[in-house]
C-alpha positions, 0 to 999 in steps of 0.5 A: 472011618476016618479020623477027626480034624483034631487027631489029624493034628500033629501031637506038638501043636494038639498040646499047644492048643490045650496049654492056651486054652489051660491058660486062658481058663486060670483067671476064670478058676481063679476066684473058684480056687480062692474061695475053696481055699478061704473055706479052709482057713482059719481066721487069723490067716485071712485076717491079721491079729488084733493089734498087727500092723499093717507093715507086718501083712505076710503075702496072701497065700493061696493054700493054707498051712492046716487046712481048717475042716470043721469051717464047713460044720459050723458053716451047716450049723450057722444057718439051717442048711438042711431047710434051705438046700430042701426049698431049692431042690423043690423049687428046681424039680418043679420048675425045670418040669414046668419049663421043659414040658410046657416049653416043648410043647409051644415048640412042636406047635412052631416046629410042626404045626401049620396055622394063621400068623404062626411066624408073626406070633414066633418073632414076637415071642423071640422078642420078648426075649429082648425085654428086660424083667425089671421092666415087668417086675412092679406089675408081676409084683402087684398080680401075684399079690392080688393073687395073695400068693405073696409069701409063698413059692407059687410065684417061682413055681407056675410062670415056668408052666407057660414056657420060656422063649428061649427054651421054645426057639431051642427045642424048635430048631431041633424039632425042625430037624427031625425027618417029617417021614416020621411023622407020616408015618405015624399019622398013617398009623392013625396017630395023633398030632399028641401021640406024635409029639409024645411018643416020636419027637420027645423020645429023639430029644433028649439031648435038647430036652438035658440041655433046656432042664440044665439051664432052668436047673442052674438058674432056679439053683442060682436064683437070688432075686425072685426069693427076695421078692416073693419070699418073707419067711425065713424057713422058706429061704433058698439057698442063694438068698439064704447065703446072703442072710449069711452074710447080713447076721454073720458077716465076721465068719468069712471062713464058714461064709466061704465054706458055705459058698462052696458047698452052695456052687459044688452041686452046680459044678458036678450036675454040669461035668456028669452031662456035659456031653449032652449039654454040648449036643443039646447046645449043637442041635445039629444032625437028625435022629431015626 
């Protein structure tokens, strides 16, 4: 077996490429680094003493002399963490499973199916990918209070049950990909058209099945605006917006507020590094499976 286009490469220019690229990478950890290191400080090393002159300000440190621990139990202490972190896990379990499924299956109906009009209805789909979400935000407002699920997470749960575009165009071009002798083959078995999506096409789809799910994951976890529109009672705050009532009720504690920062992006962090090797083949779509 050969070896890859990278090993191929001679070990000076290998570590060239990786330092560029290590270098490139600094300003983007930058902020992340200034963040875990503001959570670990007092106050009094992010903020000057009381009656300091401006003239006497000591340069920024990044690391702090004694790092200060017990910022993030106060920070857990501060607001009511447990609750929030519950409400944010629920609404990613639900929602991922919604978009994924329901996703998948629009996709193998554009992948596999033939029927009138399919390309038509998928570049329109496509397009609605153009539409910006504060453009449908007033009339999606005004159903769902008419619905009198205002108030609760039924708004951020149920629309990831009836597919996202761009889920459907991803899984579709992996769809695409898997040999139609597969197919054949089961309906001669006397398999049905669900039988096949659900026992051949979603088995060798994993890889975008992960990716889908992590991108739902990162934005339900990461979501801001849909709690803060929907949402009106405290106990059923997320985590992103309950951050920010963080910051409104106890905007002078920048150590626990970085703390809690910190604890709010950590799982983010390790949920991408634990699949990144099926996050990136997801992303490819390349090759088939059989």
């Amino acid at each position: 077996m050969s070896a890859t286009p990278a090993l191929k490469m001679p070990l000076r220019r290998r570590l060239a490429i990786h330092a560029c690229l290590l270098a490139l990478c600094v300003p983007c950890l930058l902020p992340l680094g200034w963040m875990v290191s503001t959570s670990l400080k007092s106050e009094t090393e992010i903020f000057p003493r009381e009656g300091q002159a401006a003239s006497a300000f000591r340069p920024a440190q990044l690391v702090p002399q004694r790092p200060v621990w017990r910022n993030y139990p106060e920070a857990l202490k501060t607001v009511p963490f447990a609750a929030y972190l519950r409400n944010t896990l629920m609404l990613c379990a639900f929602t991922v499973t919604g978009a994924v499924l329901s996703s998948a299956v629009v996709a193998y109906g554009f992948a596999r199916l033939r029927f009138r009009g399919r390309e038509p209805l998928f570049a329109l789909l496509l397009a609605t990918m153009a539409l910006p979400g504060q453009v449908t935000m007033i009339p999606t407002f005004a159903l769902f209070r008419a619905l009198g699920w205002y108030g609760t997470f039924l708004p951020l749960i149920v629309p990831s049950f009836f597919g996202a575009p761009f889920y459907i165009f991803l899984m579709r071009q992996f769809f695409r990909t898997v040999p139609e002798e597969l197919a054949e083959a089961a309906r001669i078995d006397g398999a049905s058209e669900w039988g096949i999506f659900w026992r051949i096409f979603l088995p060798l789809s994993k890889p975008a099945l992960a990716t889908c799910a992590l991108f739902q994951f990162f934005g339900a976890w990461n979501d801001f605006f849909g709690p803060l529109l929907y949402l009106n009672d405290p106990s059923r705050y997320t985590l992103a917006y309950g951050l920010q009532q963080f910051l409104s009720s106890y905007g002078g504690k920048w150590a626990a507020l970085m703390a809690g920062a910190t604890l709010f992006t950590l799982p983010v962090i390790v949920v991408f590094f634990l699949a990144q090797k099926t996050f990136i083949q997801g992303i490819a779509t390349t090759g088939s499976k059989g």
